[in-house]
N, C-alpha and C positions, 0 to 999 in steps of 0.2 A: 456580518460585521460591515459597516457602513465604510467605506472610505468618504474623508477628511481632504480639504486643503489646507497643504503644508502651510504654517506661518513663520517660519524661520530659516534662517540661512545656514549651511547650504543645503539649497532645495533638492539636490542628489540624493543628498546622503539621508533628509524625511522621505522622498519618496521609497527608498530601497527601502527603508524599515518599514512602509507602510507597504508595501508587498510583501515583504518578506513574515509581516506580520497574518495576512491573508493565507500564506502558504503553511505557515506553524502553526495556526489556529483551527486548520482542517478546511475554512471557509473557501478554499480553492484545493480540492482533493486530487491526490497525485493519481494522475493520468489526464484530469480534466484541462481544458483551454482556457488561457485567462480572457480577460475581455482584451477586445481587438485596442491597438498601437491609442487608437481616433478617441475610442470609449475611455479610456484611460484620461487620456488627456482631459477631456471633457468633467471626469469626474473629481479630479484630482487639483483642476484649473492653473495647471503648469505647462509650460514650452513642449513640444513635440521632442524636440532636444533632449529634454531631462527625463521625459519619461524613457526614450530609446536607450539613453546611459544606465537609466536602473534598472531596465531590465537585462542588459546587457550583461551589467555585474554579476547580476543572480543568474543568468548562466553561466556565465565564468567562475562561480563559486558550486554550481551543482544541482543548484535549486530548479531551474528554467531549463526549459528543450525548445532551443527557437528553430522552427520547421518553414525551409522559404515555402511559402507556398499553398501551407496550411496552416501556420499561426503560432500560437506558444505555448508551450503545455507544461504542465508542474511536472518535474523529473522525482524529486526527494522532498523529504518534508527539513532537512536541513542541510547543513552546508558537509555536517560528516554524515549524513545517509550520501549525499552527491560525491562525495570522496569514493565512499567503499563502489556505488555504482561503478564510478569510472579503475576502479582500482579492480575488480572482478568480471570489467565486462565481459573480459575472453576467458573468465577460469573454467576448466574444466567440469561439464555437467553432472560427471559423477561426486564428482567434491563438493558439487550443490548442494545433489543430492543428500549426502551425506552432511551436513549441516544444517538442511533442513530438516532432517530427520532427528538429528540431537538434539535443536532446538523447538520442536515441536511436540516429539514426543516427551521431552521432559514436562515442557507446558501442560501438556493433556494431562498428566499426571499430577502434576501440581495441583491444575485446575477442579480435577475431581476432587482433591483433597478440601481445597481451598476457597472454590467458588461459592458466593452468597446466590441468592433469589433474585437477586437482580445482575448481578454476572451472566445467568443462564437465562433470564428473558433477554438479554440484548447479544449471546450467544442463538438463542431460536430464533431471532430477528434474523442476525446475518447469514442465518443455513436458509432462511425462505427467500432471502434478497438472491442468496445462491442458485436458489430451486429456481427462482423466477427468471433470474439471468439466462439461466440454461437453457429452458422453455423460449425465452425472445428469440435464440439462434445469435445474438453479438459474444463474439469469440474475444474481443477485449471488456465488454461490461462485465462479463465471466468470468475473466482474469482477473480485473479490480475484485468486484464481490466474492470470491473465493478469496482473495491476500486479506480482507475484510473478515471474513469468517475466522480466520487462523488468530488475525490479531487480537479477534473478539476472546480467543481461548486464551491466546498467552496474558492479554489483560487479567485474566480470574484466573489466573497462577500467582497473582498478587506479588510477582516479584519486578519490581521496577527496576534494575539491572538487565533483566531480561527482557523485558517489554523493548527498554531501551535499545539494545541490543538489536532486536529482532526489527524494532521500525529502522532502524537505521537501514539494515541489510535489507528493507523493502524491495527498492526495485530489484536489488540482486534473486532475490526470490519469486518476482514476477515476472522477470525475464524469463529463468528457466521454467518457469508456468504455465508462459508466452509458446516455449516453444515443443511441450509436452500438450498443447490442446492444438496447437496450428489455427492459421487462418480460418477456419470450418469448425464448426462444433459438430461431432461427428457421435450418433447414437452409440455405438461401441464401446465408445471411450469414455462413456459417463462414469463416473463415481462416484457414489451419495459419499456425504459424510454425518449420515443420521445416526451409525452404531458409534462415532466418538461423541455426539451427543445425546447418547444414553448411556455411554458411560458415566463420561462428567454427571449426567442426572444422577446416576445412582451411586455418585462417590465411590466407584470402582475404580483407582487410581492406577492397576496393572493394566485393565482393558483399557483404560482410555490410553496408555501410552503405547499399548498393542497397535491398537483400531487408528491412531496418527501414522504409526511405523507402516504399518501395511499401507495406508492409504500413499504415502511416501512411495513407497514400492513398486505399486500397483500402477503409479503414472509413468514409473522408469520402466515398466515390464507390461505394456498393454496384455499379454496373452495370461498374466495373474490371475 
């Protein structure tokens, strides 16, 4: 998505929606860095001023993680996934746990039920984007491409209540992701998730909700 220079007043408030349009659109993926403070300005061909106010806002709203020193990074893909971020960041990991397991393994289940041929080709996309992350050895592209893989499933659970749901609570979910793989990606502690998609392939709606629940498990109990 191309960013535009604003033609109306006030310039704030086009520039925020053109951000915040980059961040809902997927075109700036949560975890990644937006372009620097300069490049901004440059593209957008407004005051240094008004860029610094809108991005300002959309960290004040949830959207944005402004890092001195390392730049700006997409927190949530909207202002209620930035809510519940900030609203869970200290909740207890076993209650993560256990809501990402309600809401995933119901997905898988659905998902077996429900997924089309094209559900499960961009489900095997995100399990290889997974494979390959793992293989580079980056302990957060890992993070990202695994929260990726999940959402690929609850999409082909075809319930948009849930999908909803589930991207909100994003980052809540990649934190504790974050902090069940550590700074290191450590061979041990691998865990395919290729038997929940053969499940889903084989419309086996008990295994796949099995094969998420374990794999849920399995990162809280590394000796699993």
């Amino acid at each position: 998505m191309a960013l535009s220079s604003p033609r109306r007043t006030p310039l704030s408030d086009q520039v925020i929606a053109q951000l915040r349009a980059q961040i809902t659109s997927g075109e700036w993926a949560v975890g990644s860095r937006i372009p620097t403070e300069a490049a901004l300005v440059e593209q957008l061909g407004v005051a240094r001023n008004t860029v610094r106010e809108a991005v300002r806002a959309l960290a004040h709203n949830g959207l944005l993680d402004i890092r001195q020193g390392s730049g700006t990074y997409v927190l949530a893909t909207s202002e209620l996934a930035g809510v519940m971020h900030r609203r869970f960041a200290d909740a207890d990991r076993a209650q993560v746990a256990e809501l990402r397991a309600t809401l995933e393994t119901s997905a898988a289940g659905l998902a077996a039920t429900r997924r089309t041929d094209r559900d499960l080709g961009l489900i095997d996309a995100a399990l290889a984007r997974r494979e390959d992350a793992w293989r580079a050895g980056d302990a957060e592209d890992f993070v990202q491409a695994d929260a990726a893989f999940h959402q690929a499933v609850v999409a082909a659970a075809h319930n948009d209540v849930l999908a909803a749901v589930y991207a909100d609570l994003g980052e809540v979910t990649r934190a504790h992701l974050r902090h069940d793989v550590g700074p290191e990606l450590i061979a041990e502690r691998y865990l395919g998730h290729d038997k929940i998609v053969d499940a889903i392939r084989a419309r086996d709606p008990q295994r796949a909700s099995h094969e998420a629940g374990r794999a849920i498990g399995a990162c809280n109990d590394p000796d699993a």
